[in-house]
C-alpha positions in Angstrom: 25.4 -6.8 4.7 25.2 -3.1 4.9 22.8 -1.3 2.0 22.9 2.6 1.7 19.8 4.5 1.5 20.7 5.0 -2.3 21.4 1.4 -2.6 17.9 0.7 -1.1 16.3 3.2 -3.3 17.7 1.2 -6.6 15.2 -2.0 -5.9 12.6 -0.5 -4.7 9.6 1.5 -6.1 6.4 2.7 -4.9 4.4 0.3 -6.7 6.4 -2.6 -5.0 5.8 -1.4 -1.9 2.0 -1.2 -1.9 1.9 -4.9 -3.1 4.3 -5.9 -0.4 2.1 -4.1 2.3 -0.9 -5.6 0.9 0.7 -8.8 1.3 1.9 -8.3 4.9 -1.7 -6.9 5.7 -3.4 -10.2 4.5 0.0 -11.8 6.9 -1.4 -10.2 9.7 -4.8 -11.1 9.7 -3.8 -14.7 8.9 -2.0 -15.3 12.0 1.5 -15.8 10.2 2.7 -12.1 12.1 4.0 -12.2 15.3 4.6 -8.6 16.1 4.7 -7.2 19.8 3.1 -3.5 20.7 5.8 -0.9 19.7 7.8 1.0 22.1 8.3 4.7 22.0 10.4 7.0 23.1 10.3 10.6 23.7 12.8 13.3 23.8 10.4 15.9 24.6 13.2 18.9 25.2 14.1 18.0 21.2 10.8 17.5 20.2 11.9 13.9 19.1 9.8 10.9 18.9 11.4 7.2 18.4 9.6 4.0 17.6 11.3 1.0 18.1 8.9 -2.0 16.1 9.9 -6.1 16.1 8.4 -8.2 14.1 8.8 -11.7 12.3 6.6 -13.9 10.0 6.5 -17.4 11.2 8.6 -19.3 8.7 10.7 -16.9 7.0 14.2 -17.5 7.8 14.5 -13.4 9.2 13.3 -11.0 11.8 13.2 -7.7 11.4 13.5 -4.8 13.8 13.0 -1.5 12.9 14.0 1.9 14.4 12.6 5.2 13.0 12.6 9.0 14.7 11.2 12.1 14.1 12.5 15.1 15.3 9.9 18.0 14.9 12.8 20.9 14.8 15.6 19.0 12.7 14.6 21.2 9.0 15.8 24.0 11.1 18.9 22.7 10.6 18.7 21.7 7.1 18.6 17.8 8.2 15.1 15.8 7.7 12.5 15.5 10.5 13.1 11.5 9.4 15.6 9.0 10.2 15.7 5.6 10.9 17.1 1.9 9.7 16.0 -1.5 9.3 18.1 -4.6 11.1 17.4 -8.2 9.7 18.8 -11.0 12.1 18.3 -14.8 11.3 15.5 -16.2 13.0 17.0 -19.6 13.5 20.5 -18.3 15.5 19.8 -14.6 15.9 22.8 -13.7 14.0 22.5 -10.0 12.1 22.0 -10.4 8.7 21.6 -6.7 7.1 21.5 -3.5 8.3 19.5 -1.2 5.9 20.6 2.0 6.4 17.5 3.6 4.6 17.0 6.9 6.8 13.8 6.3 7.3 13.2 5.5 3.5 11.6 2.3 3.9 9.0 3.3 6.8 8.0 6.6 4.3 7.8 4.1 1.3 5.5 1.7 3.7 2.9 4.1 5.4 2.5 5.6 2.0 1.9 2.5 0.5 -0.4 1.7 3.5 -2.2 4.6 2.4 -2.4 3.6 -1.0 -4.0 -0.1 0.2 -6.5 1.6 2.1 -7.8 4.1 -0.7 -8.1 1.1 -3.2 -10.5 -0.8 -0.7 -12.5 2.2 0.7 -12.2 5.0 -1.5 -15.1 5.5 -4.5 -13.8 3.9 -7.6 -14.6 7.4 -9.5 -12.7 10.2 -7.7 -12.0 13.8 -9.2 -10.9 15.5 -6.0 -8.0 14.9 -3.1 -7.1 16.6 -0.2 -3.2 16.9 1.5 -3.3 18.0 5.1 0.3 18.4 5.7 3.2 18.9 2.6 6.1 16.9 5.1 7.8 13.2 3.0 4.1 12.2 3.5 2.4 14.2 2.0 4.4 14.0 -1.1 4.5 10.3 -0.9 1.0 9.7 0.1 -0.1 11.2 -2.8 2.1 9.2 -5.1 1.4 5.9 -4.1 -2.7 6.9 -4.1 -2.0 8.1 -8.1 -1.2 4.4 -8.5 -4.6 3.5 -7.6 -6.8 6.1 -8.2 -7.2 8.9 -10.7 -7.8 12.0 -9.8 -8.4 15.5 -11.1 -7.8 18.0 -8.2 -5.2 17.7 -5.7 -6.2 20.5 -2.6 -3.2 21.1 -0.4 -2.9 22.9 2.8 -0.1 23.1 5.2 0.3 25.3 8.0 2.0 27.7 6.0 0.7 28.6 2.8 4.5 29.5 1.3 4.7 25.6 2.3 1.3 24.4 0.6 2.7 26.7 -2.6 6.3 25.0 -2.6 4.3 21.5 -2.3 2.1 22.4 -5.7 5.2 23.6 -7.7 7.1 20.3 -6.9 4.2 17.8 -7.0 2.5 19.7 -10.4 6.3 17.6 -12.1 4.9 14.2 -10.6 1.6 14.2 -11.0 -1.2 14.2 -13.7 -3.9 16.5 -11.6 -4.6 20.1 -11.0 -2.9 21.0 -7.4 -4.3 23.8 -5.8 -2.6 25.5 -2.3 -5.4 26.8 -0.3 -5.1 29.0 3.0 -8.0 26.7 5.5 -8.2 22.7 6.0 -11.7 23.5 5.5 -11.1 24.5 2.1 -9.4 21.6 1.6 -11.5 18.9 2.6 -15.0 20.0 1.7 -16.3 18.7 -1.5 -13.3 16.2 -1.6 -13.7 12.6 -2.7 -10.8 11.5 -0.9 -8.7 13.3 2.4 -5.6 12.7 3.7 -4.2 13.7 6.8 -0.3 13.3 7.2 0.5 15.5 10.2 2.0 15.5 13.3 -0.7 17.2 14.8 -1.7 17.0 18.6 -5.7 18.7 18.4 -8.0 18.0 15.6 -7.7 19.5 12.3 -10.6 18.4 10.3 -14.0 18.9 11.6 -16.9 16.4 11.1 -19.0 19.7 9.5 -17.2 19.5 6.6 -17.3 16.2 5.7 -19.6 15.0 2.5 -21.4 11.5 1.8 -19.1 9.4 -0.1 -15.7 10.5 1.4 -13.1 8.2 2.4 -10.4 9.4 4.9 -6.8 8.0 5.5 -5.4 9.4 9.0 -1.8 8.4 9.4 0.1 10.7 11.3 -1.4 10.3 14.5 1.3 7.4 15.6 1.0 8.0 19.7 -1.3 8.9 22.2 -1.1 12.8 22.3 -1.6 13.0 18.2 -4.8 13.6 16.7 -5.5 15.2 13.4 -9.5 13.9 12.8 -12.0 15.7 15.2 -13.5 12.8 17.2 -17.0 13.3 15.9 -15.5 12.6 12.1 -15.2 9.0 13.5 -18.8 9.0 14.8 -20.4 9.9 11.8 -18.3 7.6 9.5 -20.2 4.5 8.2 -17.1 2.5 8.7 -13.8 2.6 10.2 -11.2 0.3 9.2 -7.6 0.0 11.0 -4.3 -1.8 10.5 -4.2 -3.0 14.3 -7.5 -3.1 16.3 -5.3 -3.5 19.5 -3.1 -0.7 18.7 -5.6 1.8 17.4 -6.9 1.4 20.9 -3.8 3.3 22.5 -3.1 5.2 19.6 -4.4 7.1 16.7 -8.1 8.3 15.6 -9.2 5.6 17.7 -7.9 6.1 20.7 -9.5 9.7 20.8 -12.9 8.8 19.8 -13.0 6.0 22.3 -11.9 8.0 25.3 -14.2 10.9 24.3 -17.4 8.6 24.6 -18.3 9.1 20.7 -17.5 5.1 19.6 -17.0 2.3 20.9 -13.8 0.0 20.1 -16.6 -2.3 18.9 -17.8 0.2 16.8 -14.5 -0.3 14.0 -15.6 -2.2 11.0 -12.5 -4.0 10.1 -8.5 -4.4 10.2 -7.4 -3.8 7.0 -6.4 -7.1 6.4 -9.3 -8.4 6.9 -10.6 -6.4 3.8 -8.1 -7.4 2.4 -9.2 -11.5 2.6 -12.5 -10.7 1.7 -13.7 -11.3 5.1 -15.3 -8.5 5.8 -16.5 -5.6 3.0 -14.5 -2.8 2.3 -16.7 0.4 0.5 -20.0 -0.8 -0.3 -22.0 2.2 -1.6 -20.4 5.2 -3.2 -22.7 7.3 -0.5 -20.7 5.5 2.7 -18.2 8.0 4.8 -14.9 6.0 5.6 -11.9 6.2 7.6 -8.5 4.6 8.0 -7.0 5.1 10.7 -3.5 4.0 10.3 -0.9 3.6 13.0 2.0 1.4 11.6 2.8 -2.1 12.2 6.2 -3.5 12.0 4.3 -6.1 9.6 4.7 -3.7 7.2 8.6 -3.1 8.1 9.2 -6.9 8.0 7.8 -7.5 4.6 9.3 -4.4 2.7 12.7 -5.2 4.0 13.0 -8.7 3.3 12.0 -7.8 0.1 14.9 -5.5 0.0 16.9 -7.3 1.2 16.5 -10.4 -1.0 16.7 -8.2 -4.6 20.1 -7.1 -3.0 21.8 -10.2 -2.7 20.3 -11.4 -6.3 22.3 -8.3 -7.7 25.1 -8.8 -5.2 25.1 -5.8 -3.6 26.0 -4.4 -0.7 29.2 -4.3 1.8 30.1 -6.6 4.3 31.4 -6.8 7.5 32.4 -9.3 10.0 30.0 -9.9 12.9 
């Protein structure tokens, strides 16, 4: 079966996503996952960054591999910085079963919804103000999958071009119920916020520890390989607690990574994987006064449950073409 990005986009929403990333989360910290360390690739003289990401819950009758790029110049050409598909083979011969030809939909749809899971757990139930660092797919998205969870009257956005942050508040003013401000300085942005995330492809520290309030929650996701960082380190030693999605991959990557190698925590110092939370085994936000952060690095879990889904409301509806393998 082949599915078109537009195909893909007609049984899916963001609210399904964020319970089928819930679900893979509690999948991961259940030992039903098996899901290996990603590879990356780098075309450094494109500025393009590939993930390749397997991954396969035991029982289900697919595995799903996933393959996703960024290419930092590509909106110079009027193409997005995106791309990617999603290839479902049968786990009992290995035979392809679907090729979702999503560019790079279903991994925007996921992290978002990632996003989203994280803010419902760790973020204050009464929240009046959000920050956006970076107006890229995720910053739109982000902040549409954390309006189905939590209410909010302020939206802050900063991008490193302010004509960007002000094309971001025009757009997102027709899809959200808040105020959205543009300001010129991340610092503007993320003081006095209940709730900041960063969705950048950053590689030094954006937001400073200084400007961070009791109370905040933080969502870090764009700092998906070891040169990235968007939080500065000491945001991560003065949090209360730090959740991730993959305690062994947070270690090589992301936040993390950073904070670990710079001496100011200690890998035993994270509170949680998400999933965890998730299962009630461990707390999420406890007192509105706690400062937490998610550091978020992708897992194909989250590939693997958002494409079978996909895939199985396709066939229902019989759609779809099909090709001889």
């Amino acid at each position: 079966m082949l599915l078109t990005k537009e195909e893909i986009e007609s049984v899916i929403t963001i609210e399904d996503s964020i319970n089928a990333v819930a679900e893979g989360f509690k999948a991961f910290n259940s030992g039903k996952a098996v899901i290996p360390f990603p590879v990356a690739l780098k075309i450094e003289e494109n500025k393009g960054d590939v993930h390749i990401k397997p991954g396969y819950m035991k029982g289900s009758d697919l595995y799903c591999v996933k393959i996703a790029s960024g290419f930092d110049d590509n909106p110079k050409l009027g193409l997005p910085s995106s791309h990617g598909m999603q290839l479902l083979f049968s786990s009992h011969t290995g035979q392809p079963k679907a090729f979702l030809m999503d560019r790079g939909l279903l991994t925007d749809l996921r992290t978002a919804a990632a996003g989203a899971v994280a803010a419902d757990v760790l973020a204050r139930k009464s929240v009046k103000t959000v920050a956006i660092i970076g107006t890229g797919t995720q910053g739109r998205l982000q902040m549409e999958a954390l309006s189905k969870v939590r209410a909010f009257d302020e939206l802050r956005v900063w991008d490193r071009t302010h004509e960007s942050a002000r094309r971001y508040a025009s757009e997102m003013r027709k899809r959200l119920d808040a105020s959205i401000t543009p300001v010129k300085t991340v610092e503007e942005a993320v003081r006095g916020s209940d709730i900041v995330v960063t969705a950048t492809a950053s590689t030094s520290p954006l937001v400073k520890a200084d400007w961070i309030s009791k109370g905040v929650h933080i969502t870090a996701v764009g700092s998906d390989s070891p040169e990235k960082q968007e939080l500065e380190s000491a945001v991560l030693g003065k949090a209360d607690k730090i959740v991730v999605d993959s305690l062994p991959q947070v270690l090589k990557l992301g936040e993390v990574h950073h904070a670990v190698e710079q001496g100011v925590i200690k890998g035993s110092s994270v509170h949680a994987e998400l999933g965890e939370v998730l299962l009630g085994r461990k707390p999420g936000r406890v007192r509105d006064d706690e400062i937490t952060v998610c550091d978020l690095t992708g897992i194909a879990i989250q590939d693997v449950v958002i494409s079978q889904m996909v895939f199985e409301r396709a066939v229902k509806k019989n759609m779809g073409n099909y090709i001889s393998v």
